[in-house]
C-alpha positions as CSV (number, residue, x, y, z in Angstrom):
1,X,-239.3,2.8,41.7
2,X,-242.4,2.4,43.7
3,X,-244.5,-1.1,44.2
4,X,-246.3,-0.6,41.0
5,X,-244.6,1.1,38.0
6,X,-245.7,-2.2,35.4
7,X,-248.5,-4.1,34.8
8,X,-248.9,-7.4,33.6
9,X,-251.6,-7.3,31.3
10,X,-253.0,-11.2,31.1
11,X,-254.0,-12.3,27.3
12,X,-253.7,-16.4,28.4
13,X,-255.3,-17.3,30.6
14,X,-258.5,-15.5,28.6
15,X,-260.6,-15.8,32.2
16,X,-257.8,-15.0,34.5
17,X,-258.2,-13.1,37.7
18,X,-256.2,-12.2,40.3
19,X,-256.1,-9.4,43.3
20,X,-255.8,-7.0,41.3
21,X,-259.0,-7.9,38.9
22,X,-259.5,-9.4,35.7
23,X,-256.4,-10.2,33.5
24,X,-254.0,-7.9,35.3
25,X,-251.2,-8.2,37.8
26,X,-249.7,-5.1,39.5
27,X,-245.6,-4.6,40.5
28,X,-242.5,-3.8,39.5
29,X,-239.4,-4.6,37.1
30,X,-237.2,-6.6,39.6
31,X,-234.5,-6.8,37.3
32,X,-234.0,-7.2,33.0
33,X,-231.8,-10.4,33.4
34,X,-231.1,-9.7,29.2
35,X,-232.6,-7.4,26.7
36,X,-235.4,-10.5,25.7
37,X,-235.6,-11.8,29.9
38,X,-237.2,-9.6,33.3
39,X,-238.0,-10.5,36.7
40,X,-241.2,-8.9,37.3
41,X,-242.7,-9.3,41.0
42,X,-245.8,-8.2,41.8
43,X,-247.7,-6.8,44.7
44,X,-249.7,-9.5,45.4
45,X,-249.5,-13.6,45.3
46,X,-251.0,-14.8,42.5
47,X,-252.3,-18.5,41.8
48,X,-251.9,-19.9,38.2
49,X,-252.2,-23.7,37.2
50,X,-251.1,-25.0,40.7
51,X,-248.6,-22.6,41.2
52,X,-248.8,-20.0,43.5
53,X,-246.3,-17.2,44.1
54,X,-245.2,-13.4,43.1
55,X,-242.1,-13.8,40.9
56,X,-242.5,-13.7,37.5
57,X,-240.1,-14.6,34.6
58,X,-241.2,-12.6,31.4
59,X,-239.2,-13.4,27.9
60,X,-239.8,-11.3,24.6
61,X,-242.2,-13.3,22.0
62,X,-241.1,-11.8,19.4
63,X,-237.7,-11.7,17.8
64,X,-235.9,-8.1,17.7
65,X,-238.5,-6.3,20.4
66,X,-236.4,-6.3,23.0
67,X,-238.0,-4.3,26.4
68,X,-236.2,-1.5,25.9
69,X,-236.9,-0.9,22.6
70,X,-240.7,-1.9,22.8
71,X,-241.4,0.5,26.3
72,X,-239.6,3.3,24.8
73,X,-241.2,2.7,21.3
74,X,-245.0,1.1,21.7
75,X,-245.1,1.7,25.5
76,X,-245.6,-2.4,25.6
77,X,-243.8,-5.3,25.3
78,X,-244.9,-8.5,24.7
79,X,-243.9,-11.6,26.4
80,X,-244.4,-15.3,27.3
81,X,-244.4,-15.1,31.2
82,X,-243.6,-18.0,33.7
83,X,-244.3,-18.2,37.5
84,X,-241.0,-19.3,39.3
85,X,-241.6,-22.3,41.3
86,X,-239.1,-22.5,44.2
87,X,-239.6,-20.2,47.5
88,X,-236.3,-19.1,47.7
89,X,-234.6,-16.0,45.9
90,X,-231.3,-17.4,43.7
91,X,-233.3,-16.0,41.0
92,X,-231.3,-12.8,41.5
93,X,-228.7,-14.3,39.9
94,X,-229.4,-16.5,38.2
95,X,-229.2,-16.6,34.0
96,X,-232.5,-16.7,31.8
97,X,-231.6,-20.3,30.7
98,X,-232.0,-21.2,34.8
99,X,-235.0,-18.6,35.2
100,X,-236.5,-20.7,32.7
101,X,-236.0,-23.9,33.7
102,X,-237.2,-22.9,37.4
103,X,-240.4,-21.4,36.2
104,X,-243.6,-23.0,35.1
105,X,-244.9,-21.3,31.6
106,X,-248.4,-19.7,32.7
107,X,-249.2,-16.5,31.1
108,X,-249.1,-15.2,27.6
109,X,-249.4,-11.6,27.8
110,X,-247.6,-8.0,27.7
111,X,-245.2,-6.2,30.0
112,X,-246.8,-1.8,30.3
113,X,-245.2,0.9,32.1
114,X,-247.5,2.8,34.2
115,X,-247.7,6.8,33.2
């Protein structure tokens, strides 16, 4: 995979802009932690509601779209997307009940593979 095959495409925060411009963030699927839970990590740092980093924990907003399905099928997925807090990188293995309680809610939004 290279550094940018997905895009986080920003909904909420309406006015949100990062390095990559206005209500997108540039990377890559780090890992699909379940069919409804991703690690996304993108290119740059991004800052968000006093938190600043480039892990992001997406899960599915909407019941029976799971990733897989939704890429393959709409080419998007939507998600409610958190910004894990902690500098280190036990997110690797760590399960999506932990991912979400080390992550800080920030983005709602949708998960797009890049053609």
């Amino acid at each position: 995979m290279s550094k940018s095959d997905y895009i986080l495409s920003v909904s909420e925060p309406w006015d949100f802009e990062g390095p990559d411009g206005e209500n997108v963030i540039y990377g890559r699927i780090v890992k699909e932690v379940t069919n409804n839970c991703l690690i996304f990590e993108s290119n740059n740092p991004v800052s968000i509601d006093n938190v600043t980093g480039s892990v992001f924990v997406a899960f599915g907003r909407h019941d029976g779209y799971d990733f897989e399905y939704s890429v393959k099928k709409d080419g998007i997925w939507s998600a409610n997307i958190g910004l894990y807090t902690s500098d280190d990188e036990l997110y690797l293995n760590m399960n999506s009940k932990e991912l979400m309680e080390h992550s800080k809610y920030v983005i709602i939004g949708s998960v797009k593979k890049l053609s």
